[in-house]
C-alpha positions as CSV (number, residue, x, y, z in Angstrom):
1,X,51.3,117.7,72.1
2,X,53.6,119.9,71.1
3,X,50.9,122.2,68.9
4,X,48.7,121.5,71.5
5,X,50.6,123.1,74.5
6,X,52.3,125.9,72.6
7,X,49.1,127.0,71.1
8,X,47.4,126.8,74.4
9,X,50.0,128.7,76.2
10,X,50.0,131.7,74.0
11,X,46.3,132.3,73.8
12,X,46.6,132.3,77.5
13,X,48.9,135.3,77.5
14,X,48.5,137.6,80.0
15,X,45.5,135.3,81.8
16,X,48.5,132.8,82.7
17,X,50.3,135.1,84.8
18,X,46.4,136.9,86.1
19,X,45.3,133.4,87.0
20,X,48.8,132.7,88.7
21,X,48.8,135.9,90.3
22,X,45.4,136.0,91.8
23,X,44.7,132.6,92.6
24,X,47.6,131.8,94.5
25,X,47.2,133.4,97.8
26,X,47.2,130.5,99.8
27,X,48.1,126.5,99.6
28,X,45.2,125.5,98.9
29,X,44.3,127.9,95.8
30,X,47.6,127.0,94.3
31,X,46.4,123.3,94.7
32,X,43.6,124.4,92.4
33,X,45.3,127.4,90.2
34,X,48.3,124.2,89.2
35,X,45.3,122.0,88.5
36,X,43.6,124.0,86.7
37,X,46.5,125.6,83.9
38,X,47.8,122.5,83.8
39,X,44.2,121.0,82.5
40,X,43.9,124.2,80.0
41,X,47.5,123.9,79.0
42,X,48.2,120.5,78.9
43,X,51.6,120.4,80.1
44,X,52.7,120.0,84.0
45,X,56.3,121.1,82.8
46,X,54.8,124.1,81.1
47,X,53.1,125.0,84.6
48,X,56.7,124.1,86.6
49,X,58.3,126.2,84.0
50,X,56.0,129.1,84.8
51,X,56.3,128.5,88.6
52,X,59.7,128.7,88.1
53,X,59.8,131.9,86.4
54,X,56.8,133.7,88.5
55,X,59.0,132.8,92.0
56,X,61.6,134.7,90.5
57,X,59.7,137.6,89.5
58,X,58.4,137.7,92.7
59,X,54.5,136.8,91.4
60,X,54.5,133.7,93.9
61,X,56.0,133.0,97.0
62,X,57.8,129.6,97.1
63,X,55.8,128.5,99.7
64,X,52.4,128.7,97.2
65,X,54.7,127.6,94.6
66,X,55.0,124.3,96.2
67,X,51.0,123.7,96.3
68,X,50.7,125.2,92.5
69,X,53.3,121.9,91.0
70,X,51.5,119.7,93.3
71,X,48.7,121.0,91.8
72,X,50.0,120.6,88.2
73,X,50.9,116.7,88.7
74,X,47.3,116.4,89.2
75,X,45.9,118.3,86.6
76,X,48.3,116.8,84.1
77,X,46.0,113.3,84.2
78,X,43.0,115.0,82.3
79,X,45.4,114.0,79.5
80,X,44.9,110.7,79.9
81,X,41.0,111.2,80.7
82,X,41.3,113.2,77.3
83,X,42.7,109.9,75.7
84,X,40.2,107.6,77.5
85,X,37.4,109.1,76.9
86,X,37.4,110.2,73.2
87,X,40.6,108.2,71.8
88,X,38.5,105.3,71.9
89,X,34.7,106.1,71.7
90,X,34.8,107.5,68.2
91,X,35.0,107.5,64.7
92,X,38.6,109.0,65.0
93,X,39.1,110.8,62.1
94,X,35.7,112.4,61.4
95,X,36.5,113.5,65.1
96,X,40.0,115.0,64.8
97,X,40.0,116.2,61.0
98,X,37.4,119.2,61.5
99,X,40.0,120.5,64.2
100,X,43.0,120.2,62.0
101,X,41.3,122.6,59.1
102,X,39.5,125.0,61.8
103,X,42.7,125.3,63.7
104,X,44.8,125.5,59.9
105,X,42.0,128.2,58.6
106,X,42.7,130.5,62.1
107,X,46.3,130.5,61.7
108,X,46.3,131.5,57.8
109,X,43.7,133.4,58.1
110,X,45.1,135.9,60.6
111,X,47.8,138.4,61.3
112,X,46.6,138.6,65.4
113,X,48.5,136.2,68.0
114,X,45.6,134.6,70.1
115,X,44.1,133.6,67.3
116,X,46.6,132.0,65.5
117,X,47.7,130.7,69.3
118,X,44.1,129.4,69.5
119,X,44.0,127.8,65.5
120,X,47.6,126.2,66.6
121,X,46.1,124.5,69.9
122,X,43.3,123.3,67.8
123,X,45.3,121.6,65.1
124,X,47.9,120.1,67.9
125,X,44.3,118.6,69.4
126,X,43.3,117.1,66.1
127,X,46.7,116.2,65.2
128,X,47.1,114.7,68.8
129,X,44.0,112.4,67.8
130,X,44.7,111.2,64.3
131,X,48.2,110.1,66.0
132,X,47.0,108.0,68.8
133,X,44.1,106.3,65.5
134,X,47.4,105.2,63.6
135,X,49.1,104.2,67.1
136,X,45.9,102.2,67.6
137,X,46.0,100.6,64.2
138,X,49.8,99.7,64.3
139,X,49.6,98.2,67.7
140,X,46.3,96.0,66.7
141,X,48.6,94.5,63.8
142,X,51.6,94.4,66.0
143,X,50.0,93.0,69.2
144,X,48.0,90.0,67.4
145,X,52.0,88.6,65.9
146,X,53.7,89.4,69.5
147,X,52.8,89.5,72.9
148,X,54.9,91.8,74.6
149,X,54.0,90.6,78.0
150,X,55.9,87.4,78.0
151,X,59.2,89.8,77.9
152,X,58.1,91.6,81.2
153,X,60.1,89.9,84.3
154,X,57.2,88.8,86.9
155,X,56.9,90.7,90.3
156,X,58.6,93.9,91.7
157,X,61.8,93.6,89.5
158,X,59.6,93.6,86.5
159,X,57.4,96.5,87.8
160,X,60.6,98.8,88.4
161,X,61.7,97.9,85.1
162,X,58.8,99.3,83.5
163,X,59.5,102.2,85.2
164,X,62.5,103.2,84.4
165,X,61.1,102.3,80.7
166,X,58.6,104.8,81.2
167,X,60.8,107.6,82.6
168,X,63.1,106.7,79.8
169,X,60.1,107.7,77.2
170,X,59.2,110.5,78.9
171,X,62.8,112.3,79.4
172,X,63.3,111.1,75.3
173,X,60.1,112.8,74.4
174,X,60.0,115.8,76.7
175,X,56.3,115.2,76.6
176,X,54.5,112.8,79.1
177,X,51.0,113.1,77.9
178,X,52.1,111.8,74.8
179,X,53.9,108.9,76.4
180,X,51.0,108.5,78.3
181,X,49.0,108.3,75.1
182,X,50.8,105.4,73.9
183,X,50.7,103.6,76.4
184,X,47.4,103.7,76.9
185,X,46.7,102.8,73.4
186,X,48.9,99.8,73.7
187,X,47.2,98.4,76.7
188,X,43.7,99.4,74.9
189,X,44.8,97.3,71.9
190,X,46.3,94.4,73.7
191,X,49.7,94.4,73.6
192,X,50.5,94.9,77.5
193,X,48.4,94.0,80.6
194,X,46.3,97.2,82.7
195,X,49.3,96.2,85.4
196,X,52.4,96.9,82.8
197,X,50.6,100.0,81.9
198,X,50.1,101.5,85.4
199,X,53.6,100.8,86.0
200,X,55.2,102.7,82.9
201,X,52.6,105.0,84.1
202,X,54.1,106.0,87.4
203,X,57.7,106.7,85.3
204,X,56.0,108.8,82.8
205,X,55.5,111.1,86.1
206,X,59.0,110.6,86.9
207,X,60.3,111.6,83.7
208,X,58.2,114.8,84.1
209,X,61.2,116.0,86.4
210,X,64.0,116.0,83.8
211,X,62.1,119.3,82.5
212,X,62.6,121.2,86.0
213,X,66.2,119.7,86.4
214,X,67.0,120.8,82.9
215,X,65.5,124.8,83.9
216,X,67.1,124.9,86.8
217,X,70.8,123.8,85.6
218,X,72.5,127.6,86.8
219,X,69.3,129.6,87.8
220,X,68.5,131.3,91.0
221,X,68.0,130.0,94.3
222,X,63.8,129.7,94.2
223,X,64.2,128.1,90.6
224,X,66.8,125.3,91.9
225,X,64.4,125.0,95.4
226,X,61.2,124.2,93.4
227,X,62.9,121.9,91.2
228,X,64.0,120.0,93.6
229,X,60.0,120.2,95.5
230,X,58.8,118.9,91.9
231,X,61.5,116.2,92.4
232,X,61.1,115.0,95.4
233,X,56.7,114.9,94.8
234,X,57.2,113.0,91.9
235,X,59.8,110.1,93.7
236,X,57.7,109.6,96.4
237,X,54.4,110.2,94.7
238,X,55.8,106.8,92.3
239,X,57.7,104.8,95.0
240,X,54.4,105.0,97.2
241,X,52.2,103.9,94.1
242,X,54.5,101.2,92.9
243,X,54.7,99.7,96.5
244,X,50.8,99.9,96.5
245,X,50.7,98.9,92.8
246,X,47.9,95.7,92.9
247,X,46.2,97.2,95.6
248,X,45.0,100.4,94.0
249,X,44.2,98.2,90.5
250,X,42.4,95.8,92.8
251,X,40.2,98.7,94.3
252,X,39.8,100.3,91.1
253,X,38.4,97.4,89.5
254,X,36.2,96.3,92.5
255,X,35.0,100.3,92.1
256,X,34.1,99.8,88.0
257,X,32.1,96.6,89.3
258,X,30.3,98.2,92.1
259,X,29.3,100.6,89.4
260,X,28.6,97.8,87.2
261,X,30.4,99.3,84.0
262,X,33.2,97.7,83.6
263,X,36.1,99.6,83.2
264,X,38.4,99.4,80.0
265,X,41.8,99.4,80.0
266,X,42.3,103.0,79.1
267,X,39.5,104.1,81.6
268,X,41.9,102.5,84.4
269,X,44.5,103.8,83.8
270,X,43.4,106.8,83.6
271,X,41.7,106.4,86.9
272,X,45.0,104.8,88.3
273,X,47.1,108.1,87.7
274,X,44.7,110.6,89.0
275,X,44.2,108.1,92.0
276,X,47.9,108.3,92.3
277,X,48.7,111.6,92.2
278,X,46.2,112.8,94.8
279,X,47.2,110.3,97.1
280,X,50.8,111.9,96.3
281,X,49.1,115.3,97.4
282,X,47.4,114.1,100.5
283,X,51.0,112.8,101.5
284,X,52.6,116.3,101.0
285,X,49.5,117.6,103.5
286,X,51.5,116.9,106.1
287,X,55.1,117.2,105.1
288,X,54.6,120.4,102.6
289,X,56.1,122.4,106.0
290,X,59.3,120.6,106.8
291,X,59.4,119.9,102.6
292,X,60.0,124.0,102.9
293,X,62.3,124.5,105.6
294,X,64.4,122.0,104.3
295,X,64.4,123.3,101.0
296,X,64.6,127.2,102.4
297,X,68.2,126.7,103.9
298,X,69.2,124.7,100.7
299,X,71.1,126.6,97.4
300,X,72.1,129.8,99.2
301,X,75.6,130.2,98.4
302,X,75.9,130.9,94.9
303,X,72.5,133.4,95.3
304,X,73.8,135.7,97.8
305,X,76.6,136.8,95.5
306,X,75.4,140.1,94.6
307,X,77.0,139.8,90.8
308,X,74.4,136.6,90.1
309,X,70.9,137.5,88.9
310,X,68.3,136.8,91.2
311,X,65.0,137.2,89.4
312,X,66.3,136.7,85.9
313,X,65.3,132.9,84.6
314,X,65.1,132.1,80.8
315,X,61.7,130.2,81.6
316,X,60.3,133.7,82.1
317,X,61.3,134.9,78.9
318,X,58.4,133.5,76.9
319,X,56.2,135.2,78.9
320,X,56.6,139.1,78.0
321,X,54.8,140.7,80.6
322,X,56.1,138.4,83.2
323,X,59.9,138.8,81.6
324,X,59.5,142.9,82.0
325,X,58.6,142.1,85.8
326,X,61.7,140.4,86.2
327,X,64.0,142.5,84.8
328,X,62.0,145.7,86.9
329,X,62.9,143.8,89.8
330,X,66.6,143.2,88.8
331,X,66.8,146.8,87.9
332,X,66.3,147.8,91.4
333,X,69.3,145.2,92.6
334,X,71.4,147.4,89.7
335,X,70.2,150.2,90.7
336,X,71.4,149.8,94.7
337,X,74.6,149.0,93.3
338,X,75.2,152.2,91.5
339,X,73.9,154.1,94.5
340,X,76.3,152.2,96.5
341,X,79.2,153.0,94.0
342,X,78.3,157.0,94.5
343,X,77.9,156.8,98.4
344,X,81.3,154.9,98.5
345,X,82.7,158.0,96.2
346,X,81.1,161.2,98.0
347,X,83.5,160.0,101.1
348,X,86.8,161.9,101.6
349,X,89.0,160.2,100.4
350,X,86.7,158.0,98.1
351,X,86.5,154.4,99.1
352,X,88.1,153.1,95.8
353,X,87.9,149.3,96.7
354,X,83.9,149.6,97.7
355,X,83.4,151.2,94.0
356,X,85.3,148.3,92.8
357,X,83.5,145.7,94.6
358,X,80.3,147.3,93.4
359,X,81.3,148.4,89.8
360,X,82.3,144.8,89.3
361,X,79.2,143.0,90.1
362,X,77.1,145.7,88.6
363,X,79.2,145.2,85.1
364,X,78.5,141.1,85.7
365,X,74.4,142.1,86.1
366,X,74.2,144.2,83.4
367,X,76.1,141.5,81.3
368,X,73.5,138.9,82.4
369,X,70.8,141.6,81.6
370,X,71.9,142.1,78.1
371,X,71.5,138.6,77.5
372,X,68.1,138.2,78.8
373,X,67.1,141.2,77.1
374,X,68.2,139.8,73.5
375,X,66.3,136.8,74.5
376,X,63.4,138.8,75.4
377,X,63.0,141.0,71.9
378,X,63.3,137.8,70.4
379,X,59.8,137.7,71.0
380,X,56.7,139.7,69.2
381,X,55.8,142.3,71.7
382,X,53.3,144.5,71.8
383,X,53.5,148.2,71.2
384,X,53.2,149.0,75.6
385,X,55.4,146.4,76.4
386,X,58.1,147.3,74.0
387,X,58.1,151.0,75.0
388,X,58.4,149.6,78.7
389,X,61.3,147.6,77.9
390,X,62.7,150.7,76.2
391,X,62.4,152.9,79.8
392,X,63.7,149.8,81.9
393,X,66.9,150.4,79.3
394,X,67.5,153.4,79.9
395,X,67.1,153.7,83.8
396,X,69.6,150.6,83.2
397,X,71.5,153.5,81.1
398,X,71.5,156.3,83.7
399,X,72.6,153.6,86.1
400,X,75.7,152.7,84.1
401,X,76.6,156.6,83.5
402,X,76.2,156.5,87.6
403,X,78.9,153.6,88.0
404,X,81.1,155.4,85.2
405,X,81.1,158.5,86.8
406,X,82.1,157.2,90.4
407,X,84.6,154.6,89.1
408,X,86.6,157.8,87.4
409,X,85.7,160.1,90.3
410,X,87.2,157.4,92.4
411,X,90.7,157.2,90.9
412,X,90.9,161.0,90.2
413,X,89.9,162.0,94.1
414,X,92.4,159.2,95.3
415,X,94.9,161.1,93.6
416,X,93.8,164.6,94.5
417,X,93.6,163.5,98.2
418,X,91.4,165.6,100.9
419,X,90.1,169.0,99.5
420,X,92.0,172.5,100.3
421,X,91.4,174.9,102.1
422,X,89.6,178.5,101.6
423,X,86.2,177.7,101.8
424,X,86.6,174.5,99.3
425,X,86.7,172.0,102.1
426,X,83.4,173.3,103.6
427,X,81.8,173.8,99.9
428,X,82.5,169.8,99.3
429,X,81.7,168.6,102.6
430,X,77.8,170.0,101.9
431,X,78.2,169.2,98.3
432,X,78.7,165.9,99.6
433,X,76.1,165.7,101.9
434,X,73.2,166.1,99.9
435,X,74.5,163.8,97.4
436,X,74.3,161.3,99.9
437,X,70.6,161.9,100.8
438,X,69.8,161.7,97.9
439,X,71.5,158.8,97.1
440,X,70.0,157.8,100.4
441,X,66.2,158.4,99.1
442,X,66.3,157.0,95.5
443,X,66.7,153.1,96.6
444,X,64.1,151.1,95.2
445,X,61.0,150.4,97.3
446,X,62.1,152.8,100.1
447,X,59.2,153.7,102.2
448,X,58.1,157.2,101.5
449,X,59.2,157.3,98.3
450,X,58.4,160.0,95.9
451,X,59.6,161.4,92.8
452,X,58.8,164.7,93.5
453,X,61.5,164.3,96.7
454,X,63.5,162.9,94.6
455,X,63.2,166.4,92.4
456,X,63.9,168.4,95.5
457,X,67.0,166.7,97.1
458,X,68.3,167.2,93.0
459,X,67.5,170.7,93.4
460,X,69.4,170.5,96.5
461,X,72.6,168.8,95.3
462,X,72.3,171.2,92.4
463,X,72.7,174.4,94.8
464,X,75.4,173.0,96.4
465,X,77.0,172.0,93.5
466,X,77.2,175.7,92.2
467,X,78.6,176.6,95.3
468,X,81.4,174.3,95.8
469,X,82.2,175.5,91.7
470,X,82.2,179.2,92.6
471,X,84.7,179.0,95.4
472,X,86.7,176.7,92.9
473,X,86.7,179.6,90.7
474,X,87.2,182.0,93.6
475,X,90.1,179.7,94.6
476,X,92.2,179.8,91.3
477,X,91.5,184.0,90.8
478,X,93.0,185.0,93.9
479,X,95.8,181.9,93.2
480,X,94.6,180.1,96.4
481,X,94.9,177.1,93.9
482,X,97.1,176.7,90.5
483,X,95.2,176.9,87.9
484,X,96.2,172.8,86.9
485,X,94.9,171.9,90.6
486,X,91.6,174.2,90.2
487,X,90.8,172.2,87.0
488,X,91.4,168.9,88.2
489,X,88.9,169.6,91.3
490,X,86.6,171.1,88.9
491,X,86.8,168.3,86.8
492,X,86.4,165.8,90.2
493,X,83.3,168.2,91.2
494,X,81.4,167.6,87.6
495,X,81.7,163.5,87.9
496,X,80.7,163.9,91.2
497,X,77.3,165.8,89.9
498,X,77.0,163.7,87.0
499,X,76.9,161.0,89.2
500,X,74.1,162.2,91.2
501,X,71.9,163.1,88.7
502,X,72.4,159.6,86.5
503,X,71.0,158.1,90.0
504,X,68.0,160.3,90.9
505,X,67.2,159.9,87.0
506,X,67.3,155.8,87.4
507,X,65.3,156.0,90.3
508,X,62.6,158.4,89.1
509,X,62.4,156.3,85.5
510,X,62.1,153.0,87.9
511,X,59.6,154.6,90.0
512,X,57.1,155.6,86.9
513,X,57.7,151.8,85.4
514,X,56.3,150.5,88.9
515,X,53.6,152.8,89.4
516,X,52.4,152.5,85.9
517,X,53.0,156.3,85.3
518,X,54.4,157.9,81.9
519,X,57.9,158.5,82.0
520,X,59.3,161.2,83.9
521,X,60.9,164.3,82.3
522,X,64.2,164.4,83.2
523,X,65.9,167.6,82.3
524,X,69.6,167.7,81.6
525,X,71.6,170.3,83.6
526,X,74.1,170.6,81.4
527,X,77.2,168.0,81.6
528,X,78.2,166.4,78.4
529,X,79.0,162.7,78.6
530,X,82.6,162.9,79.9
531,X,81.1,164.4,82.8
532,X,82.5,167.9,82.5
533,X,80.4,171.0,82.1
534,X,79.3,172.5,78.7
């Protein structure tokens, strides 16, 4: 299962997060998107996984989100279908061997992912095949020495037992298809009744939870609220089958005789956990509304701290393209920080403990950034995306020369106090102003937003920049200032600058990522990187 789900979710690359993207727009298209990847994937906590990570990135909204792991806990029963149906009906091995050595030749054979991706999925299905023969063969032996039914206690306490055994295999294995696999073999073969099956069935979807629990241990807000969705389907999804436990086998096998096939043990079971499941759907129908209100004013505290990440999730990271989206959006929360640090410095006197405030939770991002972006080169990426995470680095650069410069612009204009006189005041005061518009204009998603006005409130600040430095100079020749003073406003003047450029440079590099344009040229205009001029 393992080979099969890992292979599967590489070759679907970039047609994972289409297929999640498009097909979500409404409840009932994430009912089908999370039924369908989770049928070509194999893996509901693969498809929770990826929910987790696209709500973050903003690809889903949490209300889809819901519908797409509903979705998923449906689509994950064409596992046992898949074991039901050809687990049992063939020759086993002549079956499974020819996928082991087609899926063995693709991955020696080539250098390019999706193949490889594709020969590993088709091994992990042949593999998955020749393990469920020897199960079948163990079991035969096993069951005709032991009966493992005369251990199971009779009624609901037995039933609940079974259970828990089955959410105890799934949360040891990380894999319910594959504890689904053996237990349906082991009914198949006779060593537990259709009943004790079902019943270890309904934990197996249980234990499916442990995976989105285990994800959502310290990550955002959206990842910890469909967690706790996936949860909360899955407990009542099983407490509503295992109240209704005899009734649905009863119906299920008056069905197989009204169809006069009767059904083998594998083929109900199967039919038992999609049965189920979309009962467990048609029961969310109706509650999926107050399911999200509830879950909307839940886990808010620790996500409106501005120093926590909000889109970053480390279930994202194994999907590149999706990974990049996240940390774009982050950038943007980064980036409003350091605009915030520079509009908190341009006022006379500077707001020192704003620029702290900000300074310090843009130093805790960028700390969490680093660390997703190690996790995220980890991975092989392709020649595009690894030039794009190159330009999200450096607007994340300009950004922390932005924060630098205000945090030392800060301390040296607290000590300087207001400006003096002789035409210095008036100089800084519009100096000041257009550093603020354009630290105004550069936040992220800003309606109107262009780089070319960007460019112009630059050339702006630029203009007034050389003024408020010529009547410095002015200043200290006809000994308006000391020399020391003229310097040390000189010196507050350049950070200043430096300041304002390192922004409008972040936003104009974060505006090209989004629009898919090449990157900017960004001239420098001629501070070194102390912030004084050359």
């Amino acid at each position: 299962m393992h080979l099969l789900t890992d292979g599967l979710k590489l070759a679907a690359g970039r047609a994972l997060e289409d297929m999640l993207e498009r097909w979500t727009s409404t409840p009932l298209r994430g009912l089908g998107a999370g039924m369908l990847i989770t049928t070509l994937v194999q893996s509901s906590s693969a498809v929770t996984v990826a929910g987790i990570g696209f709500v973050n990135a903003g690809l889903l909204s949490l209300r889809n989100a819901l519908w797409v792991i509903f979705g998923s806990n449906v689509g994950t029963t064409m596992n046992a279908w898949l074991v039901a149906a050809l687990g049992f009906s063939f020759k086993i091995d002549a079956f499974a061997l020819p996928f082991v050595g087609i899926g063995a030749v693709l991955m020696l054979a080539t250098s390019r992912m999706r193949p490889r991706a594709l020969g590993q999925a088709l091994s992990g299905f042949g593999v998955l095949f020749l393990g469920i023969d020897v199960l079948k063969d163990t079991f035969s032996a096993f069951g005709s020495g032991i009966d493992l039914q005369q251990f199971i206690m009779p009624g609901l306490t037995g039933w609940v037992m079974l259970v828990a055994i089955g959410t105890l295999i799934t949360i040891l294995m990380q894999a319910s298809g594959a504890a689904i696999a053996i237990i349906i073999t082991a009914a198949q073969t006779g060593l537990m009744s259709t009943e004790a099956a079902c019943a270890m069935v309904i934990g197996t979807n249980i234990g499916t939870t442990s995976t989105a629990i285990l994800s959502a241990i310290g990550a955002t807000a959206n990842a910890r609220r469909l967690a706790a969705a996936h949860v909360f389907f899955n407990l009542v999804t099983g407490a509503v089958a295992l109240m209704l436990l005899p009734l649905l086998i009863g119906l299920l096998g008056l069905l197989s005789e009204w169809l006069e096939k009767p059904a083998t043990p594998a083929v109900m079971i199967a039919m038992f956990h999609t049965t189920f499941n979309l009962l467990g759907v048609a029961l969310m129908v109706p509650a999926a509304k107050f399911l999200l209100s509830f879950l909307s004013a839940r886990f808010r505290r620790s996500d409106e701290e501005s120093a926590r990440p909000q889109h970053l999730d480390a279930n994202s990271v194994s999907v590149p393209d999706l990974a990049l989206r996240a940390l774009r959006m982050e950038l943007g929360r980064t980036h409003v920080l350091a605009g915030n640090c520079l509009r908190a410095v341009i006022h006379s006197p500077p707001d020192t403990p704003l620029v702290s405030r900000n300074g310090d939770a843009f130093v805790a991002l960028t700390t969490a950034i680093g660390s997703y972006t190690r996790g995220v080169t980890t991975t092989s990426l392709p020649l595009a995306l690894a030039e794009a995470l190159a330009r999200n680095l450096r607007a994340l650069q300009y950004q922390e020369s932005t924060v630098d410069a205000a945090r030392s612009a800060a301390e040296l204009g607290e000590a300087l106090g207001l400006p003096p006189a002789h035409g210095i005041d008036e100089a800084f005061a519009h100096f000041r102003n257009a550093a603020g518009e354009l630290a105004d204009a550069s936040m992220p998603g800003k309606p109107g937003f262009r780089s070319e006005d960007i460019e112009r409130l630059l050339a702006s600040a630029e203009t007034r920049y050389a003024a408020l430095k010529e009547a410095l100079l002015v200043a200290g020749a006809h000994a308006h200032l000391d020399i020391r003073s003229m310097q040390e406003w000189l010196r507050l003047a350049s950070l200043l600058r430096r300041a304002t450029e390192q922004i409008a440079k972040s936003a104009q590099t974060l505006a090209a990522l989004e629009e898919g344009l090449p990157q900017p040229v960004l001239e420098h205009r001629g501070d070194d990187e102390s912030g004084n001029d050359q």
